[in-house]
C-alpha positions as CSV (number, residue, x, y, z in Angstrom):
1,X,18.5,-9.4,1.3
2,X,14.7,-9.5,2.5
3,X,14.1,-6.9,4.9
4,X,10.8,-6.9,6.9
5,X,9.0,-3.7,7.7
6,X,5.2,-2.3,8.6
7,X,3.5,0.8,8.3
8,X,1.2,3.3,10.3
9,X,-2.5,1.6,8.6
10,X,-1.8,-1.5,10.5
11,X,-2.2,0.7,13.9
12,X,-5.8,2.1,11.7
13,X,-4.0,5.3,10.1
14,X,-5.6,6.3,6.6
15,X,-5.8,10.0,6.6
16,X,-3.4,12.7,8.4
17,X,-6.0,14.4,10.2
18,X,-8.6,11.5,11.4
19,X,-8.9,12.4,15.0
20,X,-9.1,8.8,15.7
21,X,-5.8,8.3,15.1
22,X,-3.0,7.0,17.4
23,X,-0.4,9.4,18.3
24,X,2.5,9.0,15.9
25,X,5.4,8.4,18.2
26,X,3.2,5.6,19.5
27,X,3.5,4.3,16.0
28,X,6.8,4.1,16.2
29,X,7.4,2.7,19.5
30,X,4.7,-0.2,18.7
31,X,6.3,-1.0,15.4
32,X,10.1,-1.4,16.9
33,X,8.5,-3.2,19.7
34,X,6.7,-6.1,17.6
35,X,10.5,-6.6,16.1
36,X,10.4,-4.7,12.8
37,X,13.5,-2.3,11.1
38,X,11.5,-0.3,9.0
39,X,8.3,1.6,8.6
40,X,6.1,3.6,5.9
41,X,5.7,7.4,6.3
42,X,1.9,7.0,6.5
43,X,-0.5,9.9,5.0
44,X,2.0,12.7,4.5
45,X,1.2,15.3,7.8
46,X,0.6,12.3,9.6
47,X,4.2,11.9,10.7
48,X,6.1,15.4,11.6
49,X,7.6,16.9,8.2
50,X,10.3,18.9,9.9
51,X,13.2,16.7,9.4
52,X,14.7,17.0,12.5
53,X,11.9,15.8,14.5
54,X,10.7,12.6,12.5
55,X,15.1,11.9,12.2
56,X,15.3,12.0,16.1
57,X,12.3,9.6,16.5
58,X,13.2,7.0,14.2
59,X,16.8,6.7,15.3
60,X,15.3,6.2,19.1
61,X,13.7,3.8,17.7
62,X,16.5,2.1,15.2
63,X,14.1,2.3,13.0
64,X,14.6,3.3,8.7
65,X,11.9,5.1,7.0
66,X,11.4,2.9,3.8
67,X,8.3,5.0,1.5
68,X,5.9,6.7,1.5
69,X,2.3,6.7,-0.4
70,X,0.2,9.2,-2.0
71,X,-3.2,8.1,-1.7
72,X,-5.1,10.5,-3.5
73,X,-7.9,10.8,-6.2
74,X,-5.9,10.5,-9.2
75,X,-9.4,9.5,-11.5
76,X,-10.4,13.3,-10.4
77,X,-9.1,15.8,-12.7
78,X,-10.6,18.3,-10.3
79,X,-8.4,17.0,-7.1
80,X,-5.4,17.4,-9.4
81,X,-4.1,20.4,-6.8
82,X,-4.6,18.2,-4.0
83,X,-2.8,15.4,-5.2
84,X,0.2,17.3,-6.7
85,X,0.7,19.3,-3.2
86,X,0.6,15.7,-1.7
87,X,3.1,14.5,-3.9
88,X,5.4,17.3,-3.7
89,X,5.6,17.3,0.2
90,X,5.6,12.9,0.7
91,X,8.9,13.6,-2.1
92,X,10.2,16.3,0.1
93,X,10.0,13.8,3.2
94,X,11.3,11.1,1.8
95,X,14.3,12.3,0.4
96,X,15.0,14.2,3.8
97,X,15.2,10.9,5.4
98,X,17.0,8.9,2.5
99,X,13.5,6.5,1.6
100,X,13.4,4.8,-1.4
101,X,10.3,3.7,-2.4
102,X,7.4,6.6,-3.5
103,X,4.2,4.5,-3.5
104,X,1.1,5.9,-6.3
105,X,-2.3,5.0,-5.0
106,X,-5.8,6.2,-6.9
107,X,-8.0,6.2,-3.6
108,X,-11.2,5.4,-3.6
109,X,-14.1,6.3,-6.0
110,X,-17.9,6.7,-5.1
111,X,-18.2,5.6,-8.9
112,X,-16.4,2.0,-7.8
113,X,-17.1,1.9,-4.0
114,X,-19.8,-0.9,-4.3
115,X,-18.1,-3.0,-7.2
116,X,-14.6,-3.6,-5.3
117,X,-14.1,-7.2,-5.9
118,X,-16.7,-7.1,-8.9
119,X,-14.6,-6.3,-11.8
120,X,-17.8,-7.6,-14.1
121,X,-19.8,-5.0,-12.5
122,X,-17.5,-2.2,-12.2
123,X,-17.7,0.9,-14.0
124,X,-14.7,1.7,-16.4
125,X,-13.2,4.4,-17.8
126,X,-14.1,6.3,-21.2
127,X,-11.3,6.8,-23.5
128,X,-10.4,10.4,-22.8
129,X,-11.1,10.3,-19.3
130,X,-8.1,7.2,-18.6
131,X,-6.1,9.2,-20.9
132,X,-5.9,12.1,-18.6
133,X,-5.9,10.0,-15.9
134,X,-2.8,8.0,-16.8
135,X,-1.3,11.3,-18.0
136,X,-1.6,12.2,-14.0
137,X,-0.2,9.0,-12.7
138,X,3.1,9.8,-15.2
139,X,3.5,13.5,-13.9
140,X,3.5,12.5,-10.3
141,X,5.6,9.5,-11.5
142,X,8.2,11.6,-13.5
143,X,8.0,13.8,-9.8
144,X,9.6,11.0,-8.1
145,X,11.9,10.2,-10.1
146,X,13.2,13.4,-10.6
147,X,13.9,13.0,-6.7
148,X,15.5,10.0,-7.1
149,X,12.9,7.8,-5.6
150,X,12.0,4.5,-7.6
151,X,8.1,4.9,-8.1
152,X,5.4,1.8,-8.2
153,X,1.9,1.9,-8.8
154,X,-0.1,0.5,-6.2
155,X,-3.6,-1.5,-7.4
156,X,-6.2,-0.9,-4.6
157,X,-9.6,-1.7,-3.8
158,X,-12.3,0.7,-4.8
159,X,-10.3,3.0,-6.9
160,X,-10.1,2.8,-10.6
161,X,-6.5,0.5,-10.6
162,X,-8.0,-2.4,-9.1
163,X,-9.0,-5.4,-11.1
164,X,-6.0,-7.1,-13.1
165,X,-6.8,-5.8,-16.4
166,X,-6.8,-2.2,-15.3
167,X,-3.0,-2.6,-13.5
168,X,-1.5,-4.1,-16.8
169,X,-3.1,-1.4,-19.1
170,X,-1.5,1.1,-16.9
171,X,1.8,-0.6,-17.2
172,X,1.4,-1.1,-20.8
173,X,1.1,2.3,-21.6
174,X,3.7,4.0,-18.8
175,X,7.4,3.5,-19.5
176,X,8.8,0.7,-16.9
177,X,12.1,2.9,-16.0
178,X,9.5,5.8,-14.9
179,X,6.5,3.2,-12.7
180,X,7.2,0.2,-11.5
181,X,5.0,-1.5,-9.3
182,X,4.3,-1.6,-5.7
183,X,2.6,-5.2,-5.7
184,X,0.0,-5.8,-2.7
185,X,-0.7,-9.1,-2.1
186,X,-4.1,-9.0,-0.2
187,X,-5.6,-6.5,-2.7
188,X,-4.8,-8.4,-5.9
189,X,-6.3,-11.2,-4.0
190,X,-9.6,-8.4,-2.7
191,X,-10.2,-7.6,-6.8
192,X,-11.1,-11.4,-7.6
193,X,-7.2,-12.2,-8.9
194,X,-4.6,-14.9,-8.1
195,X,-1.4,-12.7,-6.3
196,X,1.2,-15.7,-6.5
197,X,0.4,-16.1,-11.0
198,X,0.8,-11.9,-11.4
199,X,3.9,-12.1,-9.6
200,X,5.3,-14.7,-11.4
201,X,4.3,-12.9,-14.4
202,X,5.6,-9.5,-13.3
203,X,8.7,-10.2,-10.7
204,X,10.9,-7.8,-13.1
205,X,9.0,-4.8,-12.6
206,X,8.2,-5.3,-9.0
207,X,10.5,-3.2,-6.9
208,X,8.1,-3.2,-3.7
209,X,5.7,-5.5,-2.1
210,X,3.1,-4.7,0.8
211,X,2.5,-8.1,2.5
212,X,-1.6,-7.9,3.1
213,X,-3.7,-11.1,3.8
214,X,-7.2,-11.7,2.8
215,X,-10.0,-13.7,5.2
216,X,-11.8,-15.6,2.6
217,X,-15.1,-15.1,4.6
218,X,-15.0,-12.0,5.4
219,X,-14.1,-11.4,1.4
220,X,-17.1,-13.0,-0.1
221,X,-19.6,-11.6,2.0
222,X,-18.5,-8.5,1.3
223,X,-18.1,-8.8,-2.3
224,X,-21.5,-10.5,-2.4
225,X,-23.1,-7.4,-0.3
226,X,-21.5,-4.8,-2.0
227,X,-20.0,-3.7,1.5
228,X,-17.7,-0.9,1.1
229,X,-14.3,-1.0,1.7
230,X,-13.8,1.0,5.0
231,X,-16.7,-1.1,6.4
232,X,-14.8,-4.1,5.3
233,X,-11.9,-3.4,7.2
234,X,-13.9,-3.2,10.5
235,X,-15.2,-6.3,9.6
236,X,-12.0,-8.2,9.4
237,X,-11.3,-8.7,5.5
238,X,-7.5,-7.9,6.3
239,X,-6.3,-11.1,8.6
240,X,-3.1,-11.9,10.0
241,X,-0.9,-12.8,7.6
242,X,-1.4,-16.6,7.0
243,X,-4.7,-16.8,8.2
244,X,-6.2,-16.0,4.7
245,X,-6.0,-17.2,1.3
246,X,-2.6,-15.7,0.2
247,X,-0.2,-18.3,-0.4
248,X,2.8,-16.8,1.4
249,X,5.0,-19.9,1.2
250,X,5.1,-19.2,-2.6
251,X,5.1,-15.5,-2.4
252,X,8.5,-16.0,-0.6
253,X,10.0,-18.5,-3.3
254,X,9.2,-16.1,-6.2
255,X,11.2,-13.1,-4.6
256,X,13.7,-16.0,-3.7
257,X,14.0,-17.2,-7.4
258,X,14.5,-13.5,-8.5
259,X,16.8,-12.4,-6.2
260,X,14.9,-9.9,-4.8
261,X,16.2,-7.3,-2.3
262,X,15.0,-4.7,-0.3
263,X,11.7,-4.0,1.6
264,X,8.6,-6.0,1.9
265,X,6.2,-3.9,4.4
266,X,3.6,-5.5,6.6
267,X,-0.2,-3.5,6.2
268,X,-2.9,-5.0,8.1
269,X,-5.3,-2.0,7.6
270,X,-7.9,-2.0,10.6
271,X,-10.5,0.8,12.0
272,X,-8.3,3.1,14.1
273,X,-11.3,3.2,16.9
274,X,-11.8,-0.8,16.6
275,X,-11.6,-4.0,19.0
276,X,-8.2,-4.9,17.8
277,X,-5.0,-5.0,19.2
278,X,-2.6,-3.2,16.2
279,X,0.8,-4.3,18.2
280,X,-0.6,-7.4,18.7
281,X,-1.1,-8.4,15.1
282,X,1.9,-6.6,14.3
283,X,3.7,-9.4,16.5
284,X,2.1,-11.9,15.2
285,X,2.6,-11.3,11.9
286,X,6.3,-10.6,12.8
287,X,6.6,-14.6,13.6
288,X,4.5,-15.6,10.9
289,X,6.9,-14.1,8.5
290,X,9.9,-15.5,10.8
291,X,8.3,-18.9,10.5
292,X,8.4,-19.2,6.8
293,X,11.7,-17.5,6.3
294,X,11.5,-14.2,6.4
């Protein structure tokens, strides 16, 4: 079974401690209240991390805690501290409140800022440097699996698993029973790639999916102005689902076909201080997805 759920950056919420963030119980209330079952744990700090707190407030809201996501800068060895404390507490969290799903993201890089969507362009690894880099993705890997948390590696604009080529070197080179992936549709479509052929290529190792639509305006003039990626966001790139170019229709047939169960998580990532209405476009996409099936 297909369960439907969203997470805290479609109401704008990227880092714990951005004071422009909406309050977190709001988060929760907006999310039950647009019709979804489940939601992310957002940046870790973001949500209370004493158990008994964040347990009350999702079961006012009948609402299950499905992940949660280190966003960190994996490509810097000096971050390693940061990263690794992040880890350890979003495992912590998670398994207090029975989530499956630990999410890997490498955040975004200065190096690759201006080149998202311009894998021609973009700079690339030397070979010790990805080395050490994969090495990191493993350990914090191995860390969620020795919590008993199935583990995907999210591709994601900007940072240095972006483009195609990058996500299935990674997955060449890390065991499949350690990283899965976490397969975002409107990213693979941000970095230049076709999401419906990669998923029909990959289905067996994808044990998560973030539902994320693309405006194909919004995409090429920022790819063809170098605009980075926060700016993009406040310009629109990430649409309600089925306004963009992400073939959802499909997208549904191929979990279909594979007998796919479990989670797939709404993220409509939006400035947290912007014009937009988060509940609103969490509604909407609600009866997007209800119209096609979901």
């Amino acid at each position: 079974m297909i369960k439907i759920g969203n997470a805290p950056c479609s109401w704008g919420v990227e880092f714990a401690n951005d004071p422009r963030n909406p309050n977190w119980r709001r988060v929760l209330s907006d999310c039950a209240g647009a019709g979804y079952k489940g939601i992310e744990l957002g940046p870790i700090g973001f949500m209370p991390e004493d158990p008994a707190i964040l347990a009350d407030a999702l079961a006012e809201n009948e609402l299950t805690l499905i992940g949660g996501v280190v966003f960190r800068p994996f490509h810097d060895s000096a971050k390693w501290d940061d990263v690794w404390d992040a880890a350890e507490r979003t495992c912590k969290a998670l398994v207090a409140h029975r989530a499956q799903h630990l999410v890997l993201i490498d955040s975004i890089s200065p190096r690759r800022a201006a080149t998202a969507g311009r894998a021609a362009e973009a700079e690339a690894m030397g070979p010790a440097e990805w080395a050490s880099f994969v090495d990191r993705i493993r350990r914090v890997a191995q860390l969620g699996v020795d919590h008993g948390l199935t583990v995907g590696i999210h591709a994601h604009a900007a940072g240095f698993i972006d483009f195609e080529p990058e996500l299935e070197r990674l997955l060449s080179e890390v065991d499949e029973g350690l990283l899965k992936i976490c397969f975002d549709t409107g990213h693979h479509s941000y970095a230049g790639y076709d999401p419906v052929a990669f998923m029909r290529r990959h289905i067996g190792r994808i044990s998560y999916v973030h539902f994320k639509d693309i405006d194909p305006v919004v995409k090429a003039r920022a790819v063809a102005h170098h605009t980075g990626f926060y700016e993009a966001c406040g310009q629109g790139i990430f649409c309600n689902l089925g306004t963009g170019d992400v073939d959802f229709p499909s997208v549904r047939q191929i979990l279909l076909d594979a007998n796919f169960s479990g989670w797939c998580t709404v993220e409509q990532d939006c400035d947290p201080a912007g014009g937009t209405s988060p509940i609103d476009d969490a509604r909407a996409n609600r009866a997007f997805l209800s119209s096609i099936g979901f």
